[in-house]
C-alpha positions, 0 to 999 in steps of 0.5 A, a space after each residue: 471420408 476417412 478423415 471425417 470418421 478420423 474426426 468423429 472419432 477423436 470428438 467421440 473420445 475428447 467427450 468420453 474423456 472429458 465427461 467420464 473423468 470427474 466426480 459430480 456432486 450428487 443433489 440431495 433428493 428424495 431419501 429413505 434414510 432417516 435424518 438426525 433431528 434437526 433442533 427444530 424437530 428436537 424443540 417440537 419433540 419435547 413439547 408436551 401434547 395437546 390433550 383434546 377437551 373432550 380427554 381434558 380433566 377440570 373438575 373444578 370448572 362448574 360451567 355457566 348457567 343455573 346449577 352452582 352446586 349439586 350434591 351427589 350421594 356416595 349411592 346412585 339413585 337406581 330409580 333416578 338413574 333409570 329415569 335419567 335413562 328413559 331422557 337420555 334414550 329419547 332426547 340425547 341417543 340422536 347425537 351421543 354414544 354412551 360407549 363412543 365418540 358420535 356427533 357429541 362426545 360420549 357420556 362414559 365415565 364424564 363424572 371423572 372428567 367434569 364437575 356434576 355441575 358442569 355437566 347439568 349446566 351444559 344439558 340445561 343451558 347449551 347456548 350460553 356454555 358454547 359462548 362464555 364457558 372456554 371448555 364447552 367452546 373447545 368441545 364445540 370445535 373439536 366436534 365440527 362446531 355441532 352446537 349441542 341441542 337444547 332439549 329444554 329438559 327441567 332441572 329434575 330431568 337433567 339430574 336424572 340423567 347425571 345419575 344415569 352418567 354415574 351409571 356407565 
């Protein structure tokens, strides 16, 4: 009995020995420690951001449809104006937010992002802009591919509602 404990003893010792003795090399884990940027994260860090289409400025796109020029006077048609809102109130309210992003993009300040004739082009002809016009396409994915209605609005109601958009 006292030559099996003499035994155990001596093997506890070797492996005490035997493990403790050397360093291990640690594994690389999880770490809160921030990295130096790699040159991949360096490469992405100096490409510039994507900005949205619906943040997107191109005044010089008239879109696709009927509208190739629209003229708008340095003064808003207040009459007009409150027309457009009547229109807009009844045929738009169910998609757009003048103040927020919705279903559709907001209407707010649109006249300093797109061309009058754009606008009215999309309002009066939706179907053809989502297929042939590049920017109404990227709009339309940005906004969960949600189509914009065609409300079949005249051309007198759709101007209306440009000067209600020059309103906001």
């Amino acid at each position: 009995m006292k030559s099996t404990l003499k035994l155990l003893t001596l093997i506890l010792a070797l492996m005490v020995f035997n493990c403790g003795g050397k360093e291990e090399k640690k594994k690389e884990g999880f770490s809160y420690q921030q990295k130096a940027p790699t040159e991949q994260t360096q490469k992405k860090e100096a490409a510039p951001e994507k900005v949205p289409a619906s943040k997107r400025v191109d005044l010089s796109n008239k879109g696709v449809g009927p509208i190739t020029s629209v003229a708008l006077d340095s003064n808003i048609d207040q009459a007009m104006a409150d027309k457009g809102a009547d229109v807009f109130k009844k045929m738009c309210t169910a998609c757009h937010r003048t103040e927020k992003k919705f279903i559709g993009p907001s209407p707010k300040d649109i006249l300093d992002r797109r061309s009058p004739e754009w606008v009215m082009n999309m309002i009066l002809n939706p179907e053809e802009m989502v297929q042939k016009d590049p920017l109404a396409k990227e709009l339309l994915i940005e906004f969960n591919g949600s189509p914009m209605a065609n409300q079949n609005l005249t051309e007198e109601e759709a101007r209306a509602v440009l000067e209600y958009f020059r309103t906001l």
